[in-house]
C-alpha positions as CSV (number, residue, x, y, z in Angstrom):
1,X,0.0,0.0,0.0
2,X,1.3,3.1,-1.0
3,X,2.2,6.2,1.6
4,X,1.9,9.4,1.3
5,X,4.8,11.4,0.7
6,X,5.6,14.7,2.6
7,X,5.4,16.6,-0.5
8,X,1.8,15.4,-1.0
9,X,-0.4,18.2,0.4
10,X,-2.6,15.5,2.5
11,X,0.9,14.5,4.3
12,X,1.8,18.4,4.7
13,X,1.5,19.2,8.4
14,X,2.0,23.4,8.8
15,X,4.2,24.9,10.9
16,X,3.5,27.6,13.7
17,X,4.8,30.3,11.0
18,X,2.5,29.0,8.1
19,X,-0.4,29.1,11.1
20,X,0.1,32.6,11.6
21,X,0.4,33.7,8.4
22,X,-2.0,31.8,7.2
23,X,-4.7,33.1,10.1
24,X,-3.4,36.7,9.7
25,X,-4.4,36.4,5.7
26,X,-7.8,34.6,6.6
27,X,-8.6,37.3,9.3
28,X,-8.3,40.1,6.5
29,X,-10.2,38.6,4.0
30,X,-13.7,39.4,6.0
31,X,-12.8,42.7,7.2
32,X,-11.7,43.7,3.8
33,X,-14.8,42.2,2.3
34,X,-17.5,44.3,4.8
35,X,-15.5,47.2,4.2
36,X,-15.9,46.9,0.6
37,X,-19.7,46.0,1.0
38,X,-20.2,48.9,3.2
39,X,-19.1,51.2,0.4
40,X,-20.7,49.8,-3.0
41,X,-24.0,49.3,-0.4
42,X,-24.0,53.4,0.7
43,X,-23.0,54.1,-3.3
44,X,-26.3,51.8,-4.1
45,X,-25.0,48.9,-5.6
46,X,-26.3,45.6,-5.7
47,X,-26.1,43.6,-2.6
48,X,-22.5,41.1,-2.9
49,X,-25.0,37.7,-3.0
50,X,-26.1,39.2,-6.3
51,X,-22.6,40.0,-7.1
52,X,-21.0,37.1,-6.4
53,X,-23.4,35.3,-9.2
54,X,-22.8,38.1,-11.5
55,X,-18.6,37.8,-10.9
56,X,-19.2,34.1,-12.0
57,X,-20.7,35.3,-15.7
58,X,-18.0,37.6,-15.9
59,X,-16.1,35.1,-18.1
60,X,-18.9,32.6,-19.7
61,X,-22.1,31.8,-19.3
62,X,-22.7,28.9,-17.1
63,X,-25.7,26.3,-16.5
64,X,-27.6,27.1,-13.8
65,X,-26.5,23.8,-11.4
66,X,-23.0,24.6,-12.8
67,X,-23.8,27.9,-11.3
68,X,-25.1,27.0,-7.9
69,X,-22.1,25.0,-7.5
70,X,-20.2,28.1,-8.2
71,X,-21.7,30.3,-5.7
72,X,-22.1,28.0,-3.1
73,X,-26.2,27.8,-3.2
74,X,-28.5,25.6,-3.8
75,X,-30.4,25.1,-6.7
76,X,-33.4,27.0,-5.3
77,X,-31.7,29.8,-3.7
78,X,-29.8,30.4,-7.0
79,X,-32.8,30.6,-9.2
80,X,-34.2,33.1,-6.6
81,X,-31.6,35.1,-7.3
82,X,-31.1,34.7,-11.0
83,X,-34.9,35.5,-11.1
84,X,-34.3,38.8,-9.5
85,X,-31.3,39.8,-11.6
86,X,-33.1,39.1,-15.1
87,X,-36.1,41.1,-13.5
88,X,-33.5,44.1,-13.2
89,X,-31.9,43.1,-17.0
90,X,-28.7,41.8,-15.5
91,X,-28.7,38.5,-16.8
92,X,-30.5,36.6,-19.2
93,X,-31.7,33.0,-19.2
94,X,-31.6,30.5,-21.9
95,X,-32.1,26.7,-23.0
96,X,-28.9,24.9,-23.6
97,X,-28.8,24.0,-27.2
98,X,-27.4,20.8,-26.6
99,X,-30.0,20.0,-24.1
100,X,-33.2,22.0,-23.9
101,X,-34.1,20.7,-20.2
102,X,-30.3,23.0,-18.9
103,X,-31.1,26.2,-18.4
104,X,-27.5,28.5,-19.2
105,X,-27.6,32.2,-17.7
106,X,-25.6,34.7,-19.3
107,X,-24.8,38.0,-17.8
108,X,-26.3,41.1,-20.2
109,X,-24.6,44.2,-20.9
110,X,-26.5,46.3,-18.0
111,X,-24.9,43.4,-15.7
112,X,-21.5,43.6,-16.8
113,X,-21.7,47.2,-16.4
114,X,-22.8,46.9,-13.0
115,X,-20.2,44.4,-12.1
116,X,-17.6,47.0,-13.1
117,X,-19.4,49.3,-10.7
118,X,-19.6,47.0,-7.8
119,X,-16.0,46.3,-8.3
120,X,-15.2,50.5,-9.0
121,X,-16.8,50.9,-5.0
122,X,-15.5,47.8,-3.9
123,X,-11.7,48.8,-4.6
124,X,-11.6,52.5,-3.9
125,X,-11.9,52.1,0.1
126,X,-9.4,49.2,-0.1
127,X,-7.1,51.5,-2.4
128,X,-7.5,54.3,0.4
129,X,-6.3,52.1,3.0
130,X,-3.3,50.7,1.2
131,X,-2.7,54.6,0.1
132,X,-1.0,55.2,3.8
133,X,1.4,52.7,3.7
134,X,5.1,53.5,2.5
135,X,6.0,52.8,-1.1
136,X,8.6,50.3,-0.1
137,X,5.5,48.6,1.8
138,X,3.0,48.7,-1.1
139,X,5.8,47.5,-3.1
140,X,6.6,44.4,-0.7
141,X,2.7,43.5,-0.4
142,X,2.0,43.4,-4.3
143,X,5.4,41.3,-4.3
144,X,3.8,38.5,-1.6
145,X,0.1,39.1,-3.2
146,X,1.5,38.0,-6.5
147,X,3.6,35.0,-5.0
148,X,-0.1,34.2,-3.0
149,X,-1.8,34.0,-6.4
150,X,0.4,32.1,-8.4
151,X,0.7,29.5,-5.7
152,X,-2.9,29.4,-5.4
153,X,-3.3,29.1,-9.3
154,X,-1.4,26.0,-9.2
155,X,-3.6,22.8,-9.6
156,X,-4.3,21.3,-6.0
157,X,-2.0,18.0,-6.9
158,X,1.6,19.7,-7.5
159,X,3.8,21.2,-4.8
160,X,3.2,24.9,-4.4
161,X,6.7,26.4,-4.5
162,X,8.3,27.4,-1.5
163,X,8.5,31.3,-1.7
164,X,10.4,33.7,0.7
């Protein structure tokens, strides 16, 4: 029977560092995402569940369980919500030409512009924060950020490299 090799992300057991760090970017992703909300939500944009469906058509259309999936809803909630965006011309719904029982929502021009907008208020408060920090710092974070992405870009069955 094989064994799992310490490379293998199953075998990998974190050390206190990697906690830390790890806990420190966790604990920033909330605060920076009610931040963000509070803005776009004063500026009257559409509320982030609405968003976070739209963010997923950004790309492609998608078939609606594809979609749930996705977002992390069910079936039900999702159409709820896909109902309300194609009642405010966001999205559009359509059969699947390879199968007329999938459903395939597409976002529409008024959604993609409204995406941009939630995004535009979303980033400005964000940007005003990172504003006070030194060059040298902004410089160092978009350095780490950039390793952070990359490593998370890589498929979940190869080693992420080892970055200092």
């Amino acid at each position: 029977m094989p064994t799992a090799s310490p490379e293998r992300p199953s075998a990998y057991r974190p050390g206190a560092d990697d906690v830390r760090l790890a806990r420190l970017v966790l604990s920033l992703l909330p605060r920076i995402g009610r931040l963000a909300s509070h803005v776009a939500h004063e500026r009257g944009a559409i509320s982030l569940e609405r968003a976070r469906v739209l963010w997923q058509l950004t790309d492609v259309p998608r078939r609606s369980g594809d979609l749930a999936q996705k977002c992390v809803l069910t079936p039900a909630s999702l159409s709820e919500l896909v109902d309300s965006l194609e009642r405010d011309g966001f999205v559009r719904r359509s059969e699947d030409p390879s199968d007329r029982r999938v459903v395939v929502v597409e976002m529409t021009a008024r959604g993609r512009r409204e995406i941009e907008r939630v995004g535009e208020y979303m980033t400005e408060p964000v940007a005003k924060i990172l504003s006070t920090l030194s060059a040298e710092k902004r410089d160092r974070l978009a350095a780490a950020l950039t390793d952070l992405q990359q490593a998370l870009a890589q498929p979940a069955d190869k080693e992420a490299p080892h970055v200092r």
